[in-house]
C-alpha positions in Angstrom: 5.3 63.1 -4.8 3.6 59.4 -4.1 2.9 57.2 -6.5 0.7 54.5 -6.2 -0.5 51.5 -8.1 -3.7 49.0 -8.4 -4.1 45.8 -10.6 -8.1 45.7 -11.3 -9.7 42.7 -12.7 -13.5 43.1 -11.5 -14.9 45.4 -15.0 -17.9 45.9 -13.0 -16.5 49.3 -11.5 -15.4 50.1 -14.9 -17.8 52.7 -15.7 -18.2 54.2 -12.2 -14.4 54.3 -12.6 -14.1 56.6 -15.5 -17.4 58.7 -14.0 -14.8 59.4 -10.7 -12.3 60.6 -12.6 -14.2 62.8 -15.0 -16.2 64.5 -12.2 -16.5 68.1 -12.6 -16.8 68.6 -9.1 -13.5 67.6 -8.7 -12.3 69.3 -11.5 -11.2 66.3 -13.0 -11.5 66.6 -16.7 -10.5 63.2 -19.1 -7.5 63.9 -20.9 -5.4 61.5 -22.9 -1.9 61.8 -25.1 -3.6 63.5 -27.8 -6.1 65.3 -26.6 -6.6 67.9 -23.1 -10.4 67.3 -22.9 -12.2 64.6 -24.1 -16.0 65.5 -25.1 -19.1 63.5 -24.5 -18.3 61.4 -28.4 -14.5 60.9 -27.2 -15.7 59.2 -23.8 -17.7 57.3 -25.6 -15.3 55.7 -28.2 -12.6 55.9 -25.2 -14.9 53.5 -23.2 -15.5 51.4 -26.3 -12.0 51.1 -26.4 -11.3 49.8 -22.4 -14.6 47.1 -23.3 -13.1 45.7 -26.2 -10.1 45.1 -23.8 -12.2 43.6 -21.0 -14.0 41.0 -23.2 -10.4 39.8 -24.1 -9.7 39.4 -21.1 -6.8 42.6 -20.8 -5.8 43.7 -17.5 -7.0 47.2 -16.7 -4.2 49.6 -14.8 -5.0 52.4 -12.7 -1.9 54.3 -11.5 -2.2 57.8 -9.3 0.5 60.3 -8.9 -0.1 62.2 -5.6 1.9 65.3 -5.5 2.8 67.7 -2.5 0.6 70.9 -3.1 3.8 73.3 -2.0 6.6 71.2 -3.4 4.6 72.1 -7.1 4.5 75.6 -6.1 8.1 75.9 -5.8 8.4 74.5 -9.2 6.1 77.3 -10.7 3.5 74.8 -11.3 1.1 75.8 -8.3 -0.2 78.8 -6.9 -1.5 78.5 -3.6 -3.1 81.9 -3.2 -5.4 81.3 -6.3 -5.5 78.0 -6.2 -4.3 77.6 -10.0 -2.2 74.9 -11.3 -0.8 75.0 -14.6 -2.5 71.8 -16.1 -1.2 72.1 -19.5 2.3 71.6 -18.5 1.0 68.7 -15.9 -1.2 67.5 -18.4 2.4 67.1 -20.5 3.9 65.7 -17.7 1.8 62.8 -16.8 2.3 62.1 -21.3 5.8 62.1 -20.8 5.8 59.7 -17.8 3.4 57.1 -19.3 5.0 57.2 -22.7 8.2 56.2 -20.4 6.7 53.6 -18.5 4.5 52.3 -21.8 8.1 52.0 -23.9 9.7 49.7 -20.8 6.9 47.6 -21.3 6.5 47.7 -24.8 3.0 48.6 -24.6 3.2 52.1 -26.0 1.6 51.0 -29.7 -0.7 48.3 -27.9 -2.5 50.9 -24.7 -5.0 53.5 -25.0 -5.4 55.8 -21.5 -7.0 58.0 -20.2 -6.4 60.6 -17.3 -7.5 63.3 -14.5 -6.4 65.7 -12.0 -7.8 66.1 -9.4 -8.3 68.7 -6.3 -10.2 67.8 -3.9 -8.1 66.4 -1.7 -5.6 68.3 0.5 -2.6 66.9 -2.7 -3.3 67.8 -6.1 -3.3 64.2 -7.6 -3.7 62.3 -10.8 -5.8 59.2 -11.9 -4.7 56.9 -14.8 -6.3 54.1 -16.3 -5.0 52.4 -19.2 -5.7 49.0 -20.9 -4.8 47.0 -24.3 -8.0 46.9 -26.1 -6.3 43.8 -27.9 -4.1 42.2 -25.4 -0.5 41.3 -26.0 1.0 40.3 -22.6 2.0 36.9 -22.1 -0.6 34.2 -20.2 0.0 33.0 -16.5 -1.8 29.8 -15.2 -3.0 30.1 -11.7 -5.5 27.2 -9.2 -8.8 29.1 -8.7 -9.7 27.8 -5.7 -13.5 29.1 -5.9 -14.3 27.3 -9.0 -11.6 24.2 -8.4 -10.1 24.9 -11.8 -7.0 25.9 -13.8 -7.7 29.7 -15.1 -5.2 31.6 -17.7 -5.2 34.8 -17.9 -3.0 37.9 -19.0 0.2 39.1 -16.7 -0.5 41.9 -14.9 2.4 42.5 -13.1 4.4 45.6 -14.6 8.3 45.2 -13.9 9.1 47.6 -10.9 11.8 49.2 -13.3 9.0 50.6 -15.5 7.6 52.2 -12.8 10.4 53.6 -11.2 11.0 54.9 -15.1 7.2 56.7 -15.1 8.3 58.2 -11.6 11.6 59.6 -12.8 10.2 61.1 -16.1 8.2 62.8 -14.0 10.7 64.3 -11.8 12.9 65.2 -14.3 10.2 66.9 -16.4 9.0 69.0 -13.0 12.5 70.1 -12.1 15.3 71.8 -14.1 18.4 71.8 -12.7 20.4 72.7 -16.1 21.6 76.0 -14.8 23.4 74.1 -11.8 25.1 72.1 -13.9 25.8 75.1 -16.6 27.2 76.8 -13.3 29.3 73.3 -13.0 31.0 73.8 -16.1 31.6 76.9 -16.1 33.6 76.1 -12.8 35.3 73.8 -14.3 36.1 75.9 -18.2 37.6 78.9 -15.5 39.8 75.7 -13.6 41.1 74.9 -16.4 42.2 78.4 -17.9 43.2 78.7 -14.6 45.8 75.9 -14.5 46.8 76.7 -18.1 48.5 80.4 -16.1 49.5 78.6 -13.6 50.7 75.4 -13.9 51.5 73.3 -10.6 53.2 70.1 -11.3 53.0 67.0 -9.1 56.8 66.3 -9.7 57.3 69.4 -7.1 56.0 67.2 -4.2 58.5 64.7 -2.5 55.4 63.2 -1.0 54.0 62.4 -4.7 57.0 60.8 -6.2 57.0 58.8 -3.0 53.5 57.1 -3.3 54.2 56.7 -7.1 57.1 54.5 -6.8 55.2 52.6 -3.9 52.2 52.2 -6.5 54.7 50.8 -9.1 56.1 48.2 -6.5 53.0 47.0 -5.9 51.0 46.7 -9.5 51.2 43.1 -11.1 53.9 42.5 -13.6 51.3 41.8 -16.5 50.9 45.4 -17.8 47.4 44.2 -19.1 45.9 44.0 -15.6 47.1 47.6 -14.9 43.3 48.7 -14.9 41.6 50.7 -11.5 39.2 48.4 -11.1 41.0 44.7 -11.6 41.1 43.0 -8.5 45.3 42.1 -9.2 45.5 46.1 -8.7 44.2 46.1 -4.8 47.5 46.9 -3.1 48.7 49.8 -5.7 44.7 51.5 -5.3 45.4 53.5 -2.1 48.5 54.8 -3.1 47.0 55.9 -6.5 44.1 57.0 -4.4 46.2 59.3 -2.1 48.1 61.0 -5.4 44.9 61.6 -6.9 43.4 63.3 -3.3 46.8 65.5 -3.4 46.3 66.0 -7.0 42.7 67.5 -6.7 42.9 68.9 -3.0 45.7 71.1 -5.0 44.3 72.0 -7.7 40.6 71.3 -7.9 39.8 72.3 -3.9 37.2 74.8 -4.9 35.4 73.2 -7.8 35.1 69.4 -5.1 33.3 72.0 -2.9 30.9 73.1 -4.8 30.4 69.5 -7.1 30.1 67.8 -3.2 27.3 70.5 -2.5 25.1 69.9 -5.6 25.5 66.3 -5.0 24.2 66.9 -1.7 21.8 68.9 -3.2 20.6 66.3 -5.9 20.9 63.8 -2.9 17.7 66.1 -0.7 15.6 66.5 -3.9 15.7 62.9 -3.9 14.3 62.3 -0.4 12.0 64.7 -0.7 10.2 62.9 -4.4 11.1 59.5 -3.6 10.6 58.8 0.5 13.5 58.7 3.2 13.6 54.6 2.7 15.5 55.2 -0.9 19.3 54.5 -1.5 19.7 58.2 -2.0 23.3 58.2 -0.6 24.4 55.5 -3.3 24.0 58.5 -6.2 26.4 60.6 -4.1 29.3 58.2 -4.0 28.0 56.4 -7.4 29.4 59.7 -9.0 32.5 60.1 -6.6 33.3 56.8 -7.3 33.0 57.5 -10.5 35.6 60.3 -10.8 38.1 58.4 -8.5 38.0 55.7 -11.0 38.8 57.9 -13.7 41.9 59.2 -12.6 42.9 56.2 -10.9 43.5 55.1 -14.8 45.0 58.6 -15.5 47.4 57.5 -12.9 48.1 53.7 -14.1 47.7 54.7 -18.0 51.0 57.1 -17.5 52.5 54.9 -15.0 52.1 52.0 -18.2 53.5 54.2 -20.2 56.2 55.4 -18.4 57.3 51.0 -18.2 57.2 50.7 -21.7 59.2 53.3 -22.1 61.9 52.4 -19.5 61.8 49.0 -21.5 62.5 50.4 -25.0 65.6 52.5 -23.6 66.8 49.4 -21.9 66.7 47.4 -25.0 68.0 50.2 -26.8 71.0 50.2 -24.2 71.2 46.5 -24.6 71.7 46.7 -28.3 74.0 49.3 -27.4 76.3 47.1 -25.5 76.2 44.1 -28.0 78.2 46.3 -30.6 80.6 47.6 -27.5 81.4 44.4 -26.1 83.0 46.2 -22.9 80.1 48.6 -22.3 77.7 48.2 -18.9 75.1 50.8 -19.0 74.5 52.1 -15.8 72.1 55.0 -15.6 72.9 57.7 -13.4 71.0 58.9 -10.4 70.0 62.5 -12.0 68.8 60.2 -15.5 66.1 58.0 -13.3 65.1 61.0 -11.4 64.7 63.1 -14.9 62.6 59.8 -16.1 60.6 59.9 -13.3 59.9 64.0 -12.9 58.9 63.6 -16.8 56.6 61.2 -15.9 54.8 63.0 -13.1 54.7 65.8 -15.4 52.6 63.9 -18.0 50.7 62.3 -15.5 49.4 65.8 -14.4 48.4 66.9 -17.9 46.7 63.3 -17.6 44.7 64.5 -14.5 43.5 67.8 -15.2 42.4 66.2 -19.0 40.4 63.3 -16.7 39.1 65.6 -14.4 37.5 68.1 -16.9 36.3 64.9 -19.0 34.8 63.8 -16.1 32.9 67.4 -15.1 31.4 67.6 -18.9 30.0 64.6 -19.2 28.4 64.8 -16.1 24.2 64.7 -16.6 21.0 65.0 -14.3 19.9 62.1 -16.1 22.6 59.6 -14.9 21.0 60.1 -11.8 17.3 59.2 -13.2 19.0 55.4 -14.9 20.7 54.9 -11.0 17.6 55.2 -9.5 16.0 52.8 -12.2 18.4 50.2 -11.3 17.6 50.1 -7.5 
C-alpha cells in the first residue's frame, strides 16, 4: 500500500479534478462519509462546497491510497479472477482513515470530502480531495517573488503524524490479526494453569541465588532509585537481566517462541504496507523491551521488599537486645539462607504474575501509536 500526498493551490483544475475522479470509465464513482454515490444534485452542492473554500482562500488536499492488487486479495477484499473488489468495505475504510487523519488535525467538524476508486491502473487506488469551505488553519507569511510582495495565506502543511495516523487506520482496518493474539492468550491462560501443577521455584537454582545477591551488592542504597529503568540501577541490570532470561527460558520457553514469531510476523506485514526504509525492527524490540522491563521491577520490587524486611527484623532484634543487655543477635547461616529461599520464592510468583500481565495487555494497536511516533 503507497500513499501519496499533493498540496494544490491553482482552483483552475478544480473542476477537471472532481470530473477525473468521478469518471465512469474508470469506475470511479464520488463517494463521501455519508453517502456511497453521490448523484448529479450531490456533486453539485459538493462543488459549491470546495468554491466557497477557494474564494477564502482554503487549501485544497488531494491524498491517494495506492494499494497492491494481490496483497487486497489475500485480505478477502479483491478477487482477481472476476475482477471484483468489495467497495463497500473499502469505501468504509478510506472513512475510517480520513476521520483519523481529520481528528489529528482537528479538522473533522471544519472538512467536507469527497472520494473515488479507481481501476484502471495495474493498483486499485483511491483519490481524495478535501477542503474547509470556511477555513480555520492558522495564516503563514511568505515573499512572492513574482509580484515583489508579502502574501498570507492558510497553512497547508499537515503534521506527518496525521498522515502516518490515516495510513495506519487503514491497515488496521484491512487486517485482523485478533485471532493471533486470541491464540497468544490462550498460550499464555494454559502457561499459567500449567505452572499452578507444577510449580518450579527459582530458589532451586544455585546459579539464581548467585546473580541475586550480586544484583543486591550492586543497587544504590536509596531504596527509592530501585526502579529498572533509573540510570543509578546500571550495574545491578544485567544480573536482573540474566535471572529473568533463566526465569523465562525455564518456564516460559514455548510461549517466547511463539510471541518472538508473531512479532516477526507483525514485523513482515509492516514492510510489506509501509516500504523496506521503515524502523520496522524498533516494534520488535519496542515490545521485548517492554517485557524485560517489567520483570526487571518484578525482580527489584521483591528484592525491595525483601530489605525492608531484613530491616524491620533487625530493629526488632535491636529492641530485643536493649531489654537483654548481654544479648548479640547473630543470625545463623540456615536463618539468612531461609530469608533468602523465601524471597526467591515470592519473587517467582512475582514473575509469572508480570509475565501474564504483560501477555494480556498486549494489542495490535500499540504497534499502530509506535509507528505514529516515527
Amino acid at each position: 500500500m503507497n500513499f501519496k500526498r499533493d498540496h494544490e493551490d491553482d482552483f483552475q483544475i478544480f473542476h477537471h479534478y472532481m470530473e477525473y475522479m468521478g469518471d465512469e470509465e474508470k469506475q470511479g464513482e464520488l463517494f463521501t462519509q455519508h453517502h456511497n454515490k453521490l448523484d448529479d444534485k450531490q456533486k453539485k452542492e459538493m462543488k459549491q462546497q470546495f468554491q466557497r473554500g477557494q474564494k477564502r482562500g482554503s487549501p485544497m488536499w488531494q491524498d491517494v491510497l495506492s494499494f497492491d492488487n494481490a496483497f487486497l486479495e489475500e485480505q478477502g477484499l479483491y478477487n482477481s479472477k472476476t475482477k471484483q473488489l468489495d467497495e463497500r468495505r473499502m469505501k468504509n475504510i478510506v472513512r475510517g482513515a480520513v476521520k483519523e487523519m481529520l481528528q489529528a488535525e482537528k479538522m473533522n467538524d471544519t472538512t467536507v470530502w469527497a472520494a473515488a476508486i479507481h481501476h484502471n491502473t495495474d493498483n486499485i487506488h483511491v483519490h481524495i480531495a478535501m477542503i474547509e469551505p470556511k477555513p480555520t488553519r492558522e495564516t503563514v507569511r511568505f515573499y512572492d517573488e513574482e509580484n515583489d510582495m508579502w502574501v498570507e495565506q492558510f497553512r497547508g502543511n499537515r503534521k506527518q503524524s496525521s498522515l502516518n495516523k490515516m495510513k495506519s487506520k487503514v491497515a488496521n482496518q484491512i487486517l485482523d490479526r485478533s485471532k493471533e493474539y486470541n491464540h497468544i492468550d490462550a498460550l499464555i491462560r494454559g502457561a499459567v494453569h500449567s505452572k499452578k501443577e507444577q510449580r518450579m521455584n527459582l530458589a532451586n537454582f544455585k546459579r539464581t541465588k548467585k546473580l541475586y545477591m550480586q544484583a543486591l551488592t550492586h543497587l544504590p542504597k536509596d531504596l527509592r532509585q530501585w526502579r529498572y529503568g533509573y540510570e543509578s540501577v546500571n550495574d545491578a541490570r544485567p544480573y536482573i537481566d540474566e535471572m529473568v532470561s533463566i526465569y523465562l527460558e525455564t518456564n516460559h520457553a514455548t510461549e517466547m517462541q511463539e510471541l518472538n514469531q508473531l512479532l516477526d510476523e507483525q514485523v513482515e506485514i509492516s514492510k510489506r504496507l509501509y516500504g523496506e526504509d521503515s524502523k520496522h525492527e524498533a516494534y520488535k524490540q519496542t515490545k521485548l523491551n517492554d517485557l524485560k522491563k517489567r520483570m526487571g521491577n518484578a525482580v527489584l520490587t521483591e528484592m525491595r521488599e525483601q530489605i525492608k524486611e531484613d530491616r524491620a527484623r533487625r530493629v526488632n532484634k535491636q529492641k530485643q537486645g536493649r531489654k537483654h543487655s548481654n544479648f548479640t543477635y547473630v543470625p545463623y547461616a540456615w536463618e539468612r539462607k531461609l530469608n533468602i529461599n523465601y524471597s526467591l520464592m515470592r519473587l517467582n510468583n512475582s514473575l509469572r504474575k508480570t509475565y501474564h500481565d504483560y501477555k494480556r495487555e498486549r494489542n495490535i494497536e500499540e504497534f499502530d501509536r509506535m509507528m505514529e511516533e516515527k
